[in-house]
DSSP file (Angstrom, degrees, kcal/mol; ACC not computed):
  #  RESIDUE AA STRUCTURE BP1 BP2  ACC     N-H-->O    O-->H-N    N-H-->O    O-->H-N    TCO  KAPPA ALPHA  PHI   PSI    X-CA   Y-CA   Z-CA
    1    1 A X              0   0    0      0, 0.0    68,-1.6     0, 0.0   100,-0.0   0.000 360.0 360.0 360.0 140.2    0.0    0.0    0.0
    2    2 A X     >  -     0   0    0     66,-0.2     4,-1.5     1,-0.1     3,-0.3  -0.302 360.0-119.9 -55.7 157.4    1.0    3.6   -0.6
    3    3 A X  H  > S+     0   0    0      2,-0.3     4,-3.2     1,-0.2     5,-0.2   0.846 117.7  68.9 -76.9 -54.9    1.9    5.9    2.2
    4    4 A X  H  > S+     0   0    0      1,-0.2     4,-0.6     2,-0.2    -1,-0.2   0.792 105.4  33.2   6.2 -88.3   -1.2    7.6    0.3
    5    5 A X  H  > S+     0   0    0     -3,-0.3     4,-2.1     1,-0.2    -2,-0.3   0.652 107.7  65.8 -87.9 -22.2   -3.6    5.1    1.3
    6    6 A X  H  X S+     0   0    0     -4,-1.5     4,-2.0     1,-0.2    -2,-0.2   0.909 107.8  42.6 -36.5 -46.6   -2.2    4.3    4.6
    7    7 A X  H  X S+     0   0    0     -4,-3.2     4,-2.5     2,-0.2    -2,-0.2   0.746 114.2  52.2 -82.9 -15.1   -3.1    8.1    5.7
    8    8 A X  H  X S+     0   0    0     -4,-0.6     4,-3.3     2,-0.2     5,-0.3   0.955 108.7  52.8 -50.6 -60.5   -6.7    7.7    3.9
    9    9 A X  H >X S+     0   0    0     -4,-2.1     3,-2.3     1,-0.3     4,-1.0   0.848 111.9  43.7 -44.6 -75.8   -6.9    4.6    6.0
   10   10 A X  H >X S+     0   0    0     -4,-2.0     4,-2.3     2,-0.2     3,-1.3   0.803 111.6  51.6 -22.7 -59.6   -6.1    6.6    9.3
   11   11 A X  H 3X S+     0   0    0     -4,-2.5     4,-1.1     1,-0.3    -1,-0.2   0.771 110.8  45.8 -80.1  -5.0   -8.4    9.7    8.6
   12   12 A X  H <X S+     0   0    0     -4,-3.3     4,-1.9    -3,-2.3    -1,-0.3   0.787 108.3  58.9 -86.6 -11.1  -11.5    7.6    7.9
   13   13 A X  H <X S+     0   0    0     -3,-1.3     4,-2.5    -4,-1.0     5,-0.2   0.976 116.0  39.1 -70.9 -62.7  -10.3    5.4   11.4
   14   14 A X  H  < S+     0   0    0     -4,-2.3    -2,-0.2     1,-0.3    -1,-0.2   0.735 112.7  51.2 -89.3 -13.3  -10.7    9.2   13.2
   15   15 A X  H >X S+     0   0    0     -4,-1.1     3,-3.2    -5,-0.3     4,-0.9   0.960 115.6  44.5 -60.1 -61.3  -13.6   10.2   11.4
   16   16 A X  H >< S+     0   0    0     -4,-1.9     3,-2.1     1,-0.3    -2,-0.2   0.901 112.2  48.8 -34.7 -60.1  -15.0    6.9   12.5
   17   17 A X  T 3< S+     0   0    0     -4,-2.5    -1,-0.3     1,-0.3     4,-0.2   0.310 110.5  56.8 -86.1  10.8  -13.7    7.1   16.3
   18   18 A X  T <4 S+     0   0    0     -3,-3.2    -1,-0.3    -5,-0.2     4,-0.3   0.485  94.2  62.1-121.3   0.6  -15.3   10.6   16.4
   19   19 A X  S <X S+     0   0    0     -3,-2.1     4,-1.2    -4,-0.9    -2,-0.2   0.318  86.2  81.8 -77.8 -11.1  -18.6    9.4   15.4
   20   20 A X  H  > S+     0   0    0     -4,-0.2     4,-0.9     1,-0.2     3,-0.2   0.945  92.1  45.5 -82.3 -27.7  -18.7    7.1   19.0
   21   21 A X  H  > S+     0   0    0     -4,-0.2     4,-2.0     1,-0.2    -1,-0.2   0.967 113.1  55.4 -69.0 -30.4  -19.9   10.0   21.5
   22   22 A X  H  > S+     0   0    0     -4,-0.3     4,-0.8     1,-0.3    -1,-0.2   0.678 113.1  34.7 -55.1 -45.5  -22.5   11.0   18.9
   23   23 A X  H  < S+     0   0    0     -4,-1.2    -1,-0.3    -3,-0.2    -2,-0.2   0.340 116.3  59.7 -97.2   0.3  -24.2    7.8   18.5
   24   24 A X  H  X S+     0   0    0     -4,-0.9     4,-1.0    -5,-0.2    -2,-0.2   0.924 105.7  53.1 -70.6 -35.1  -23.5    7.2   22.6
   25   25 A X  H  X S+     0   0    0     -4,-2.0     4,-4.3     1,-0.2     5,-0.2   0.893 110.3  43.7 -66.5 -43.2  -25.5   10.4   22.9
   26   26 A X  H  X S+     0   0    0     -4,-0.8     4,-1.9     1,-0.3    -1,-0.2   0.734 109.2  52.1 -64.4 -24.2  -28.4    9.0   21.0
   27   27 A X  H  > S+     0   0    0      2,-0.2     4,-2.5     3,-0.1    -1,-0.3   0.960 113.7  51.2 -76.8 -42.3  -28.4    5.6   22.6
   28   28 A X  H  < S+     0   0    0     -4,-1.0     4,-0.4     2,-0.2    -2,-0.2   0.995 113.5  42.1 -77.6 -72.4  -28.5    8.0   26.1
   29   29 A X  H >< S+     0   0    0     -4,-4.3     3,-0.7     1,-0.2    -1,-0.2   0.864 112.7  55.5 -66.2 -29.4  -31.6   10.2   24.8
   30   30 A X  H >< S+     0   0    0     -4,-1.9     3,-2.0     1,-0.2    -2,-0.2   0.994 107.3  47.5 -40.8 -72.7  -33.3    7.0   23.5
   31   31 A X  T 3< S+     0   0    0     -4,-2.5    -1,-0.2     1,-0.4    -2,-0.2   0.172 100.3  63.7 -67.5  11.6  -33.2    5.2   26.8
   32   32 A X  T <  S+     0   0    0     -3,-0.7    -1,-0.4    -4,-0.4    -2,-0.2   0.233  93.0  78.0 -98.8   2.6  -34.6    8.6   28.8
   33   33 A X  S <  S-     0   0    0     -3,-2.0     2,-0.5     1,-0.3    -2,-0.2   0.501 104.9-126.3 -74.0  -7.4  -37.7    7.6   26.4
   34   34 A X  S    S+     0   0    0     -4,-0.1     2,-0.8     2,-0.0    -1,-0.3  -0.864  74.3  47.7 119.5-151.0  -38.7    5.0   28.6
   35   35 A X        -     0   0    0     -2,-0.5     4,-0.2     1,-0.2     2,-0.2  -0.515  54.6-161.6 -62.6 100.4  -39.2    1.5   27.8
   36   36 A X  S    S+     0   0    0     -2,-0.8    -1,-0.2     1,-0.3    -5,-0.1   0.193  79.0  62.6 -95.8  10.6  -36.4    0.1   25.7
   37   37 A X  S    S+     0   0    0     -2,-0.2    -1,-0.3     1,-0.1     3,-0.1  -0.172 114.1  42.0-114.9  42.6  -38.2   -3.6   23.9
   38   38 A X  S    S+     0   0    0      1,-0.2     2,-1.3     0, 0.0    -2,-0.2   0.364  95.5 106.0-151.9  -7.5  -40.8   -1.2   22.1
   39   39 A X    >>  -     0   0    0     -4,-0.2     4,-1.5     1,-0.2     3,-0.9  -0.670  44.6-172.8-115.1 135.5  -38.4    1.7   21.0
   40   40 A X  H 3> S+     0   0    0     -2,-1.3     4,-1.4     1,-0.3     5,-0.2   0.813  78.5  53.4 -74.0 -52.7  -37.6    2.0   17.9
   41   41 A X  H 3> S+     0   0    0      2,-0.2     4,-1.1     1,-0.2    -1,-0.3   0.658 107.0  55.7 -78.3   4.2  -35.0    4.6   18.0
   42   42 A X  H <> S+     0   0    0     -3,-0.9     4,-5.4     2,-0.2     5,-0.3   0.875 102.9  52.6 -43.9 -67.9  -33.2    2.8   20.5
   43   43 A X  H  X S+     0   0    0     -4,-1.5     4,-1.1     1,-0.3    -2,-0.2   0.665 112.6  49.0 -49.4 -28.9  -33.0   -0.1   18.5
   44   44 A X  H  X S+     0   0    0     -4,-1.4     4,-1.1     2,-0.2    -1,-0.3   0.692 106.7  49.2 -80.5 -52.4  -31.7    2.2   15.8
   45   45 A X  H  X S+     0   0    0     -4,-1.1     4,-2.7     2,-0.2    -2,-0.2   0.895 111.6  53.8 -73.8 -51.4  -29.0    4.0   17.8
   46   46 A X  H  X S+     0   0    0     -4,-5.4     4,-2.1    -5,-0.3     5,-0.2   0.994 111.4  45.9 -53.6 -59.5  -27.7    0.2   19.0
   47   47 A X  H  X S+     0   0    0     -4,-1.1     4,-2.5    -5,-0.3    -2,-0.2   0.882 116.2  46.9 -43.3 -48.9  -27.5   -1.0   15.1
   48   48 A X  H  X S+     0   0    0     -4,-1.1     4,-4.5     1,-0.3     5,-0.5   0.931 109.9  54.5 -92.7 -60.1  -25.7    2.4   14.3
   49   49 A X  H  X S+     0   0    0     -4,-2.7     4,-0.7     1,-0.3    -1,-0.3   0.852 113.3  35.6 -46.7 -59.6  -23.6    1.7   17.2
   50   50 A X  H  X S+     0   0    0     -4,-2.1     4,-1.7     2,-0.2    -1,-0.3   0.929 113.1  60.7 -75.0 -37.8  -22.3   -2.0   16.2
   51   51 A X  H >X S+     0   0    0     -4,-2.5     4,-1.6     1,-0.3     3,-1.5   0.996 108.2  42.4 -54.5 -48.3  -22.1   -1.1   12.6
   52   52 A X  H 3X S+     0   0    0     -4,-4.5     4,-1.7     1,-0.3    -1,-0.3   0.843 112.6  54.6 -68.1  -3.7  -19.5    1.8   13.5
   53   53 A X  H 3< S+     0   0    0     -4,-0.7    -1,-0.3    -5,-0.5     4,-0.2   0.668 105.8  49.2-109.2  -0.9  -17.7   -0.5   15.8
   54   54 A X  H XX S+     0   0    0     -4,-1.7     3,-5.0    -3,-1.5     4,-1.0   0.833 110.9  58.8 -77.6 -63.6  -17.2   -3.2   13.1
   55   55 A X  H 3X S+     0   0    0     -4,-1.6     4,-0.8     1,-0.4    -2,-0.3   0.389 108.7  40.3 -24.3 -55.1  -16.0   -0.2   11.2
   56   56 A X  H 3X S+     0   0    0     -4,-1.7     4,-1.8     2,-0.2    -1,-0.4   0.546 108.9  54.0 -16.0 -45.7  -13.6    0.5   13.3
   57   57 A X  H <> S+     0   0    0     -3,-5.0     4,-3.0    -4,-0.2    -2,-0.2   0.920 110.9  53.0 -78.8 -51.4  -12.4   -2.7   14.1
   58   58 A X  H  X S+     0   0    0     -4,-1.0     4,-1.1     1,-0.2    -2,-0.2   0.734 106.8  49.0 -60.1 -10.0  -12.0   -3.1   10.4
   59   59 A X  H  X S+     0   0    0     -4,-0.8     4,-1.2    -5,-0.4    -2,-0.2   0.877 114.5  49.0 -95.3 -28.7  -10.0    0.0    9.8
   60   60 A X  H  X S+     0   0    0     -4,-1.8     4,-2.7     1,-0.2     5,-0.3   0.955 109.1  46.3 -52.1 -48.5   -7.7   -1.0   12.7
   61   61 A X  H >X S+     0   0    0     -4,-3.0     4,-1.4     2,-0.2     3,-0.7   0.944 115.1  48.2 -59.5 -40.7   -7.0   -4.5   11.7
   62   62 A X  H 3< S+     0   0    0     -4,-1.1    -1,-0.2     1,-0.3    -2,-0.2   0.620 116.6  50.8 -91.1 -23.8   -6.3   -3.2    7.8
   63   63 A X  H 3< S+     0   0    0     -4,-1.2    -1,-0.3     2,-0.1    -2,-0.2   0.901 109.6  43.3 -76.1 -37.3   -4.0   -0.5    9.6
   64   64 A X  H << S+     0   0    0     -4,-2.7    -2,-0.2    -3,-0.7    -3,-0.1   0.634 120.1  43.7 -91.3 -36.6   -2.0   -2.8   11.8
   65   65 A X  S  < S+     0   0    0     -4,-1.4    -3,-0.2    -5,-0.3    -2,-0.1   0.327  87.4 122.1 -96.1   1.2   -1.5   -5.4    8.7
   66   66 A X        -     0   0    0     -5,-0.1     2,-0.5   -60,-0.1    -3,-0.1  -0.347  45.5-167.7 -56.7 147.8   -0.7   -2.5    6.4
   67   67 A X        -     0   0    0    -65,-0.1     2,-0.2     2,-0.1    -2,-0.0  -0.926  11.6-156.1-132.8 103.6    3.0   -2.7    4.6
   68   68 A X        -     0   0    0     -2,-0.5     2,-0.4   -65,-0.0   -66,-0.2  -0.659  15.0-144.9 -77.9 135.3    3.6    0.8    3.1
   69   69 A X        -     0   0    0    -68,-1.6     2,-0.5    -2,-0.2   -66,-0.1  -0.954  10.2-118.0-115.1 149.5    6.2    0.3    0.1
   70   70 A X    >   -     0   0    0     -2,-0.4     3,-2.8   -68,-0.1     4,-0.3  -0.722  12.7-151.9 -33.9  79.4    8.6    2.5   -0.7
   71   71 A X  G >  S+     0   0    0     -2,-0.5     3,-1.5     1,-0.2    -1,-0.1   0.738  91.0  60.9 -15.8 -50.8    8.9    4.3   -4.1
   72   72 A X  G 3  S+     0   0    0      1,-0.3    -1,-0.2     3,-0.0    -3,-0.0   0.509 101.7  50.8 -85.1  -8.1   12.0    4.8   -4.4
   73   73 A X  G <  S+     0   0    0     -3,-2.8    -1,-0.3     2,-0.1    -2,-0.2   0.324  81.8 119.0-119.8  23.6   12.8    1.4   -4.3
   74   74 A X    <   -     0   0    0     -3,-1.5     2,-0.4    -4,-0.3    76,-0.1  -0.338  50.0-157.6 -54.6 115.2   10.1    0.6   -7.2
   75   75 A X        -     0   0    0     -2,-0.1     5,-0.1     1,-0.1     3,-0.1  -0.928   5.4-155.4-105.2 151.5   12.0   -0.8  -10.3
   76   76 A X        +     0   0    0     -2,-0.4    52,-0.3     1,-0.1    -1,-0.1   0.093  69.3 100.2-102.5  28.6   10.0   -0.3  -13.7
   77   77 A X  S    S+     0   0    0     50,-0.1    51,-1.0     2,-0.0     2,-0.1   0.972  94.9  28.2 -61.8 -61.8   11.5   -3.3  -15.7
   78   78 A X  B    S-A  127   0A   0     49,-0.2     2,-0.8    -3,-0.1    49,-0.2  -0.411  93.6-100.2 -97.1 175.9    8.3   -5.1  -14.8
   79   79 A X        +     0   0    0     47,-0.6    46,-0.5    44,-0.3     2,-0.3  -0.791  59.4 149.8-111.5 102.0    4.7   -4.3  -14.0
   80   80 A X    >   -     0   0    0     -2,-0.8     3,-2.0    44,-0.2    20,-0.3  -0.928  50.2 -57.7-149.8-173.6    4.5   -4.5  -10.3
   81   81 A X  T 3  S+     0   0    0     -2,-0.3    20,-0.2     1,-0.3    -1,-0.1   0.031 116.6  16.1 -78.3 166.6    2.3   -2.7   -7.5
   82   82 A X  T 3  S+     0   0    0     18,-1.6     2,-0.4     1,-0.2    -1,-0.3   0.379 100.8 116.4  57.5   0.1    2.2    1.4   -7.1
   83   83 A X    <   -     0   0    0     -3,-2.0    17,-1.3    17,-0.2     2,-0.3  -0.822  66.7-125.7-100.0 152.0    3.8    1.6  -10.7
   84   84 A X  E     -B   99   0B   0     65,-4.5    65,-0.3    -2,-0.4     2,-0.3  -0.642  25.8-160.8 -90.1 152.3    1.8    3.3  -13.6
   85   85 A X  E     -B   98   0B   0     13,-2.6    13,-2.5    -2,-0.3     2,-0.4  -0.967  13.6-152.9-134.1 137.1    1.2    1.4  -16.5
   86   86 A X  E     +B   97   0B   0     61,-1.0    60,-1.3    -2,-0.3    61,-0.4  -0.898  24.4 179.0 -90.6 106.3    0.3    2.3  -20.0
   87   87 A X  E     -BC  96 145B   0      9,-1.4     9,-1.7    -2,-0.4     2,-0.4  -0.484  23.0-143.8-107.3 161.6   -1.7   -0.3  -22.1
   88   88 A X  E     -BC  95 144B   0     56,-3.0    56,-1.8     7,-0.2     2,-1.2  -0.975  17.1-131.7-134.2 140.4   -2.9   -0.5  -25.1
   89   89 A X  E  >  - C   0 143B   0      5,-2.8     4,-2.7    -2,-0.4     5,-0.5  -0.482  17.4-164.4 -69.8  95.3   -6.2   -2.4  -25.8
   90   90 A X  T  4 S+     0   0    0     52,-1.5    -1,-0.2    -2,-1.2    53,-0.1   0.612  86.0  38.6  14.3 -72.4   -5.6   -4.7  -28.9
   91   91 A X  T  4 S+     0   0    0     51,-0.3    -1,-0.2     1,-0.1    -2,-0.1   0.910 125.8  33.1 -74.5 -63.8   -9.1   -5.4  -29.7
   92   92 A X  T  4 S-     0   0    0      2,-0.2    -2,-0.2     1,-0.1     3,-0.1   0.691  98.3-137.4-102.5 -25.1  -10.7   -2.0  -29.0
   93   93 A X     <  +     0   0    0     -4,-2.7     2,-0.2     1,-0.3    -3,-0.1   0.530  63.1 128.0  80.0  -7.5   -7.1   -0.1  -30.3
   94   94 A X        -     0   0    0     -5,-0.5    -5,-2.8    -6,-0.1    -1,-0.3  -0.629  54.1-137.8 -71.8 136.5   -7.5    2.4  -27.2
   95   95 A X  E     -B   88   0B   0     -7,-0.2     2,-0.3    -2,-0.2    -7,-0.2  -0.554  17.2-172.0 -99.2-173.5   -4.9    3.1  -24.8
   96   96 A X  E     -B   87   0B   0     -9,-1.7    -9,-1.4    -2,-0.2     2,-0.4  -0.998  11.5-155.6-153.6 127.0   -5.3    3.5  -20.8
   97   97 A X  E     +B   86   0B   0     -2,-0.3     2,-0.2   -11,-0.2   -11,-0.2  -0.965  23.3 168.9-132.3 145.0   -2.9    4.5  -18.2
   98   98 A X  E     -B   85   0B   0    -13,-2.5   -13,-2.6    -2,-0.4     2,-0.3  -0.740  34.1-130.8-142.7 174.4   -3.6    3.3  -14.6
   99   99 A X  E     -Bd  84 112B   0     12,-2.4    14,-1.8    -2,-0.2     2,-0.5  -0.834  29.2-136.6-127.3 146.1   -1.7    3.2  -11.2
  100  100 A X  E     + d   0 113B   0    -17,-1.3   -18,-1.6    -2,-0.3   -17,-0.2  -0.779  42.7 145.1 -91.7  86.8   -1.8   -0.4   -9.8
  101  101 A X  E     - d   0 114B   0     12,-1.0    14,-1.9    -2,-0.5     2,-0.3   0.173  43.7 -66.3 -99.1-161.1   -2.6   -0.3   -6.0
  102  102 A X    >>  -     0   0    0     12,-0.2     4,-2.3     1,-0.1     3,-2.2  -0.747  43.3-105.2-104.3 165.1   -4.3   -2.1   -3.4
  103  103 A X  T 34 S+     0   0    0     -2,-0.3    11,-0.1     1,-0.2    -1,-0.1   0.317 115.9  62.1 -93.1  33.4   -7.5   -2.7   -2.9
  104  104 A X  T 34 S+     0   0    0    -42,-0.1    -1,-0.2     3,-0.0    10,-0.0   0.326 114.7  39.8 -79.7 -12.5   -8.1   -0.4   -0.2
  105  105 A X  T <4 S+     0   0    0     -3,-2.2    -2,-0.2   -97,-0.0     7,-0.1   0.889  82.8 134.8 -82.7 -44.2   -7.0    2.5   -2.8
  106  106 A X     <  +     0   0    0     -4,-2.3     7,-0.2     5,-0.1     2,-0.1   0.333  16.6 143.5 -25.8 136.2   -8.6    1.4   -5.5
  107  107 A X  B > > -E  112   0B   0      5,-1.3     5,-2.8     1,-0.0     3,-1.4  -0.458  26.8-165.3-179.1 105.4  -10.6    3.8   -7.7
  108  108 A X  G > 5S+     0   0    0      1,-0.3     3,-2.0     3,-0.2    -2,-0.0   0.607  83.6  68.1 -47.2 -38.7  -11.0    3.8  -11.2
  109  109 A X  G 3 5S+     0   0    0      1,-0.2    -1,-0.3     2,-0.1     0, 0.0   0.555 111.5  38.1 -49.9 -27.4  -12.3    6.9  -11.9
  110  110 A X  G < 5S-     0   0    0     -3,-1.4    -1,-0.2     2,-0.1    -2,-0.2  -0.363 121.4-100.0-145.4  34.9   -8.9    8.5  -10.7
  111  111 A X  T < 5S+     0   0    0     -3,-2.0   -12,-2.4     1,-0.2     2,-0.7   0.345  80.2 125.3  94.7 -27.8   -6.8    5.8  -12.2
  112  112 A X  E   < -dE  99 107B   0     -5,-2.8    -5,-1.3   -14,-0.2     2,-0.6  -0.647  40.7-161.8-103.7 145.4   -5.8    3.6   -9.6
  113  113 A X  E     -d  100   0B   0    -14,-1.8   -12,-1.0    -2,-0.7   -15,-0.0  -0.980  25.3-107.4-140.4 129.4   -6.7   -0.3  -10.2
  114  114 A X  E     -d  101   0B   0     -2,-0.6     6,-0.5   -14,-0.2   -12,-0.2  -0.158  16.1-144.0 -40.7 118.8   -7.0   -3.2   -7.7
  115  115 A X  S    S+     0   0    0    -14,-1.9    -1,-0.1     1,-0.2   -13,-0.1   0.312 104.0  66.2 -61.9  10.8   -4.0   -5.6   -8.0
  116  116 A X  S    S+     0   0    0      4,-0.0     5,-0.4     5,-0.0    -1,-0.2   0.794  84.7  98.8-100.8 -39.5   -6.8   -8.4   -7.2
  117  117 A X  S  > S-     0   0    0      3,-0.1     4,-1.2     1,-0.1     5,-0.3   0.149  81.9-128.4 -57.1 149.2   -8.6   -7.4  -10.8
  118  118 A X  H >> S+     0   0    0      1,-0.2     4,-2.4     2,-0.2     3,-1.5   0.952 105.4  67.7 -59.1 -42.3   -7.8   -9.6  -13.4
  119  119 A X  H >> S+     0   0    0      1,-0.2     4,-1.5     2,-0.2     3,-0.6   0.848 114.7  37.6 -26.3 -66.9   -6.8   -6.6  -15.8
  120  120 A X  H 34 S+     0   0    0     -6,-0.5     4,-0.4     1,-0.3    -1,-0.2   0.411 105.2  54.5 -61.9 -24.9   -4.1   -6.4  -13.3
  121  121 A X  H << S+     0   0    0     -3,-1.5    -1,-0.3    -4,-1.2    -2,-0.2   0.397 105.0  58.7 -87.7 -26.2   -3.1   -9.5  -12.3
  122  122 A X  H << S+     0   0    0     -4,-2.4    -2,-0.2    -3,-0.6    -3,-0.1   0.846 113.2  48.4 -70.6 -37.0   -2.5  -10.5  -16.4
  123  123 A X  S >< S+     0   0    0     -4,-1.5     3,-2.1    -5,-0.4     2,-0.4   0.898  86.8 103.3 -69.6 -26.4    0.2   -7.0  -16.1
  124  124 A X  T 3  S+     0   0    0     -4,-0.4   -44,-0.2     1,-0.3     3,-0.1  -0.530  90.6   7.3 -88.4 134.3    2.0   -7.9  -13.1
  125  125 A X  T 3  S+     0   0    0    -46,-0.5     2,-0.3     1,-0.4    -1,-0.3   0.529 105.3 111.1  91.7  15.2    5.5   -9.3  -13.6
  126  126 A X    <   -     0   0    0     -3,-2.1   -47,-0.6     4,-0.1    -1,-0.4  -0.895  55.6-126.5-119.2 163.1    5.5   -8.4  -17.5
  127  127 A X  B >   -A   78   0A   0     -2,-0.3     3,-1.3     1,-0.2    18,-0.4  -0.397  31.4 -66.6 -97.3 169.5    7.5   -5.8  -19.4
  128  128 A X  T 3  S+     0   0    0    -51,-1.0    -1,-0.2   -52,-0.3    18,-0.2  -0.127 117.6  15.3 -49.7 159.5    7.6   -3.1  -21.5
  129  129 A X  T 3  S+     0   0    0     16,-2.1    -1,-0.2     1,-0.2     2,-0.2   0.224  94.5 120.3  81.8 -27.1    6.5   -4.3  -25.0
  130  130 A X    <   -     0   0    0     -3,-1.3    15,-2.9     1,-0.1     2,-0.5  -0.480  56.1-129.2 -98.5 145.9    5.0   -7.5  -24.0
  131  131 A X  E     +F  144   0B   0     13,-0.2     2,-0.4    -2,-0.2    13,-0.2  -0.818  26.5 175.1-110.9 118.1    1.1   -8.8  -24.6
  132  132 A X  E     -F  143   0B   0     11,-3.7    11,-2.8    -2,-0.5     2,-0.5  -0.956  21.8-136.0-127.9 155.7   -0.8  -10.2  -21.9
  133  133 A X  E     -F  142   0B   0     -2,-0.4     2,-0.3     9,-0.2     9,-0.2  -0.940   9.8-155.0-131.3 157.4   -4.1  -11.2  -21.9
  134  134 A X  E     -F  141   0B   0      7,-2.4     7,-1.4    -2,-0.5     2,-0.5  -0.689  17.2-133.0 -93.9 149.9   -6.7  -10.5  -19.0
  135  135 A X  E     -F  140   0B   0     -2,-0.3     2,-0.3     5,-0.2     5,-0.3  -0.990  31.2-176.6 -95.1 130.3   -9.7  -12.8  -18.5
  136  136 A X  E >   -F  139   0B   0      3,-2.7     3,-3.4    -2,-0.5    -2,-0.0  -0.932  44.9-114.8 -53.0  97.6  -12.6  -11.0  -18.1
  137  137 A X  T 3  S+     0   0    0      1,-0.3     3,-0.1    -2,-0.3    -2,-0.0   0.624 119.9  56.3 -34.4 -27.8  -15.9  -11.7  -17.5
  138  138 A X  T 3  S-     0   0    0      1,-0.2     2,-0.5     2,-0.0    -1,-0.3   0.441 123.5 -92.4 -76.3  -8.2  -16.5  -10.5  -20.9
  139  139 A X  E <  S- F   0 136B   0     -3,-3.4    -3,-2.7     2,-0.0     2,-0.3  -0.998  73.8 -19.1 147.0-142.0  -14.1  -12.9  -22.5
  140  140 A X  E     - F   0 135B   0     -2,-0.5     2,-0.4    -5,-0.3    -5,-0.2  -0.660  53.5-171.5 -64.3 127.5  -10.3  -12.3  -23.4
  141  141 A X  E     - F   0 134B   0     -7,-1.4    -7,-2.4    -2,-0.3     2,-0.5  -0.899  10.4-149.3-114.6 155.1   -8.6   -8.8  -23.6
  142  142 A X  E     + F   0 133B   0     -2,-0.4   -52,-1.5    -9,-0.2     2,-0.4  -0.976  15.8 178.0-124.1 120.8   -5.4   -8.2  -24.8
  143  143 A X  E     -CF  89 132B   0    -11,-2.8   -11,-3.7    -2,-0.5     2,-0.4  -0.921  14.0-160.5-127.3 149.9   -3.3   -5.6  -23.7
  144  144 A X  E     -CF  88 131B   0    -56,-1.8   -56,-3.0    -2,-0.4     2,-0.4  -0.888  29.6-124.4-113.1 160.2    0.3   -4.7  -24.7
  145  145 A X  E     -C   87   0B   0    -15,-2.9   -16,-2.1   -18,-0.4   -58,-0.2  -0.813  21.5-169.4-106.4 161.6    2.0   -2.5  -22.2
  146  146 A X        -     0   0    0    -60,-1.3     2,-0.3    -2,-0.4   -59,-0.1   0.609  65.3 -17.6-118.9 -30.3    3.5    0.7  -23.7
  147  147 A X        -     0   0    0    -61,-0.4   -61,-1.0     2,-0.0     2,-0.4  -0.972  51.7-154.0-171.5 163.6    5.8    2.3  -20.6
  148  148 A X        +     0   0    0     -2,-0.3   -63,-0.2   -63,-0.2     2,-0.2  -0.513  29.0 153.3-152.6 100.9    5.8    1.6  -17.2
  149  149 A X              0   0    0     -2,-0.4   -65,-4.5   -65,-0.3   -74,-0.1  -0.500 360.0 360.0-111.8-175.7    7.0    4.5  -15.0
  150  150 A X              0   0    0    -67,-0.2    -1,-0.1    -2,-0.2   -65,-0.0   0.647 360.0 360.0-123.1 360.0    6.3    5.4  -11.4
């Protein structure tokens, strides 16, 4: 993971962990309502309550097992995580450039693609010049890569 998405990971952890007095408060003003196996917003504030505290639990755990890699010791010989790649589609005769990340980064719209997607997993460990093909759910694709910087 990028240094990047390590500090994403973090500031949704403390947006999260600044969301518990807020739904504490609500669980508090629920239960001055009275009798707590008929109220509904109770019931509501308690769900809200365990949802953020898986949420939590998951951004910890993903925090604690994070491995930030280095840049600077990114070779571009091969197609491997946190390098951009430029392909070009075979079939469709369109290029693409992507960043290949993890999939806590991931986001297509702005480039970065999961190293679990197949697209990606046909690119990693090949060179410039070289044709790989993805499977797809749609079939085959063929992509040659075209540079591979960082």
């Amino acid at each position: 993971m990028s240094q990047e998405g390590l500090d994403q990971l973090k500031k949704e952890l403390a947006e999260a962990l600044a969301q518990r007095p807020v739904i504490s408060a609500a669980i508090a003003e629920a239960r001055e309502k009275g009798d707590l196996s008929e109220n509904a917003e109770y019931e509501s504030a308690r769900e809200a309550q365990g949802l953020l505290e898986l949420k939590i639990a998951k951004l910890q755990d993903k925090i604690a097992g994070a491995k930030v890699v280095d840049g600077s010791q990114l070779s571009t010989d091969k197609v491997q995580m946190l390098n951009k790649v430029k392909v070009k589609n075979l079939a469709a005769g369109n290029t693409m450039e992507f960043t290949i990340v993890g999939e806590s980064e991931a986001d297509f719209s702005k480039g970065k693609l999961a190293a679990t997607t197949p697209i990606a997993k046909a690119l990693l460990g090949h060179a410039k010049g070289e044709v790989v093909e993805a499977h797809v759910p749609s079939g085959v694709l063929k992509f040659e890569i075209l540079d591979i910087s960082f």
